[in-house]
N, C-alpha and C positions, 0 to 999 in steps of 0.2 A: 382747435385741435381736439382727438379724440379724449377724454376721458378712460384711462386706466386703471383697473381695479386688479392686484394680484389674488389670483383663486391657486390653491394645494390642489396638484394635481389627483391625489388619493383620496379627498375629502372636500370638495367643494364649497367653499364658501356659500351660505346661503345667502347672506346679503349681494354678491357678487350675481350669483345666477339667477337671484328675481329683478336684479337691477338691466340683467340681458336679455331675460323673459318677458319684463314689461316693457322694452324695446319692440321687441321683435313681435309680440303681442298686436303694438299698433303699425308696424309697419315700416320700423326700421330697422338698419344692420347691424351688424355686432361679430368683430373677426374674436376669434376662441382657438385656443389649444386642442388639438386634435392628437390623436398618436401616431402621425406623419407630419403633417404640416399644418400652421395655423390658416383656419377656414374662414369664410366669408358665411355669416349663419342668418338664414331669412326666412320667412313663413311659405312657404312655394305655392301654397292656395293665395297669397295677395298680390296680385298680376303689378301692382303697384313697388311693392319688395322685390319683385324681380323683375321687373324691368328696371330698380335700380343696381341691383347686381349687375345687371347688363354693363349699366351705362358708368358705374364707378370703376370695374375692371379694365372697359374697354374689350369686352370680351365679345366675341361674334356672335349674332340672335341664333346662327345656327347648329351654334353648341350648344348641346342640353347642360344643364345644370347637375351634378350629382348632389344626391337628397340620401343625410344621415338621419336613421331610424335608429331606435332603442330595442327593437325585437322583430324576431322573421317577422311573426304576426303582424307587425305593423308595417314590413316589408309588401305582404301580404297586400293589405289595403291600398295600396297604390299601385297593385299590378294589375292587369287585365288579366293575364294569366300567367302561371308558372310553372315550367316545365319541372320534372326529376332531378334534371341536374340542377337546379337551383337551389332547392332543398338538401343536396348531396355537397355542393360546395360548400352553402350554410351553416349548414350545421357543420363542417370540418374547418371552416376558414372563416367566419361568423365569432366573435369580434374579431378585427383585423382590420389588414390591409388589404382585403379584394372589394372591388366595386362591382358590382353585375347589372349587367345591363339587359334589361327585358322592357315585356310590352306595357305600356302604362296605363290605368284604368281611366274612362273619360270622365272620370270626375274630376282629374289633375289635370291643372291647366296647359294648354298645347306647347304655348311660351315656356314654360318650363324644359320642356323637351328639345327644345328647340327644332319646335314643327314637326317633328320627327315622330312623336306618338310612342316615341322608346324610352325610357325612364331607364337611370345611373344610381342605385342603390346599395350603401354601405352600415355595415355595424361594424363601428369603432371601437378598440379596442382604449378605451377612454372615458375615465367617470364623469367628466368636464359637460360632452354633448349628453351624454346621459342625462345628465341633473336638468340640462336646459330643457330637453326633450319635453321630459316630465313637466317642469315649471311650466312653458312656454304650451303644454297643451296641443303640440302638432310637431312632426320630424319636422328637420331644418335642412336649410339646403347645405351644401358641406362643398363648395367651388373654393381651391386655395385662396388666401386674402393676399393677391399680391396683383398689381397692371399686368394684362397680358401681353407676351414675350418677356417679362421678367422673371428674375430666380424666384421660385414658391421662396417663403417666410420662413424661417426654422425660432425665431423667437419675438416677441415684442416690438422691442425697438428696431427691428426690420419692419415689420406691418407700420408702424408710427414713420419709419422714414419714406414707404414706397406712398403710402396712404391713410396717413393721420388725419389730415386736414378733410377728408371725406366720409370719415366713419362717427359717431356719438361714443362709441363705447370699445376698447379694445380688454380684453381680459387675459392677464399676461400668464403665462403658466410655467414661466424659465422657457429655456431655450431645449426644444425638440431635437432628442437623438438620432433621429429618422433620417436617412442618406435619399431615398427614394420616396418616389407617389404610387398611391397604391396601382394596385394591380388590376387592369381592367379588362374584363371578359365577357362579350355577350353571347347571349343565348339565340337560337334560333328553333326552337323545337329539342330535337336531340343532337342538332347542331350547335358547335361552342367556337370561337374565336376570341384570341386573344388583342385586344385594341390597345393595350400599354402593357409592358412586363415591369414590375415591381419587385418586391421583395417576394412573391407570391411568383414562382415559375411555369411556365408551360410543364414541365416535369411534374412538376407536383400536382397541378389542374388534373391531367393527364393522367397518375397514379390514384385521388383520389374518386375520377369516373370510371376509368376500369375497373379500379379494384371494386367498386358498386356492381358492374357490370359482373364482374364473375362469382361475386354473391350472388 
C-alpha cells in the first residue's frame, strides 16, 4: 500500500515534497492535493511515467493528460504557440481552476497529449504542486488520482481506497472543499471553446475576452 505523508496545505512540508520529488524524479507517481481535487503527479517528459498514468487510471491513450505548471512562463515552454487570449485568461484566472488547452511544443512527448499534439495546461491555485514543481525540477502532470469512470478524490483516504495499492506515495492534505473540476477551455487562434464548465463559467471566459476586446 501507498505510503502516506500529511503536507499543511499553506506551508508545505519539506520533507514530504522531496520525498514526492525524488519519486517522480525517477519515474514514479505520487497522487497530491490540488485546489480541486487530489492529482495523479508524474514528470510528462518520462514516456515511462506516463504511460503509467495511462495504465494505473485505466485512462484512454487518447486523452491528453493535463500538465500543472508554477508560472505562465513555464506555461509558455510547453506550448508551440500562444494566442492573446491565453495570456488574457492567464493572467485573470491563473492560479485557479481553468485548464487551457493549446498547441504543445515538440519537445513534449506526443503520449502526453494523447497523439493529439494539443497540450491541457493549469496554475493551481495551491502551494502543494508548487513546492513540488520547484523540488521536482519539471511541471507535473496534474490527471485527477482516481480509476476512470469513478468520482475524482476530494481527500486521502478516497485515493488510498480507489488506488492505494498502485501508487508509492500519497500526500494527504485533509479533505478538498472543491465541488467541481476545473474549467476547461481550448484555444484555437482567436477562437475559444469551452470542453468542461467548472467553477470557471462561459460568462466569465466570455466577460474577460471581450472586455480585452474593447480595451
Amino acid at each position: 500500500m501507498a505510503e502516506i505523508l500529511t503536507v499543511t496545505l499553506d506551508n508545505p512540508e519539506a520533507r514530504a515534497i522531496e520525498r514526492a520529488a525524488g519519486l517522480i524524479r525517477r519515474g514514479d507517481l505520487v497522487a497530491i492535493p490540488t485546489d480541486t481535487f487530489y492529482g495523479l503527479a508524474a514528470d510528462p517528459f518520462n514516456l515511462m511515467a506516463v504511460a503509467r498514468v495511462y495504465d494505473i487510471k485505466g485512462r484512454p491513450e487518447r486523452k491528453a493528460l493535463p500538465i500543472l505548471v508554477a508560472s505562465i512562463e513555464q506555461a509558455q515552454q510547453l506550448a508551440a504557440f500562444l494566442p492573446d487570449a491565453f495570456f488574457i485568461l492567464a493572467e485573470k484566472f491563473w492560479p485557479g481552476a481553468l485548464t487551457i488547452v493549446t498547441d504543445a511544443t515538440p519537445r513534449l512527448p506526443l503520449k502526453v497529449t494523447g497523439n493529439t499534439g494539443r497540450v491541457a495546461l493549469r496554475l493551481p491555485d495551491s502551494k502543494v504542486p508548487a513546492a513540488l514543481i520547484a523540488a521536482a525540477g519539471s511541471p507535473v502532470t496534474g490527471t485527477s488520482a482516481n480509476l476512470s469512470g469513478f468520482a475524482a478524490c476530494v481527500s486521502a483516504p478516497q485515493v488510498v481506497k480507489q488506488m492505494g495499492d498502485r501508487l508509492p506515495l500519497i500526500l494527504d492534505g485533509g479533505e478538498s472543499k472543491a465541488k467541481l473540476a476545473s474549467t476547461v477551455v481550448e484555444l484555437r487562434g482567436d477562437d475559444w471553446i469551452i470542453l468542461r464548465e467548472g467553477p470557471i463559467s462561459e460568462a466569465d471566459l466570455r466577460a474577460a475576452l471581450e472586455g480585452s476586446e474593447a480595451d
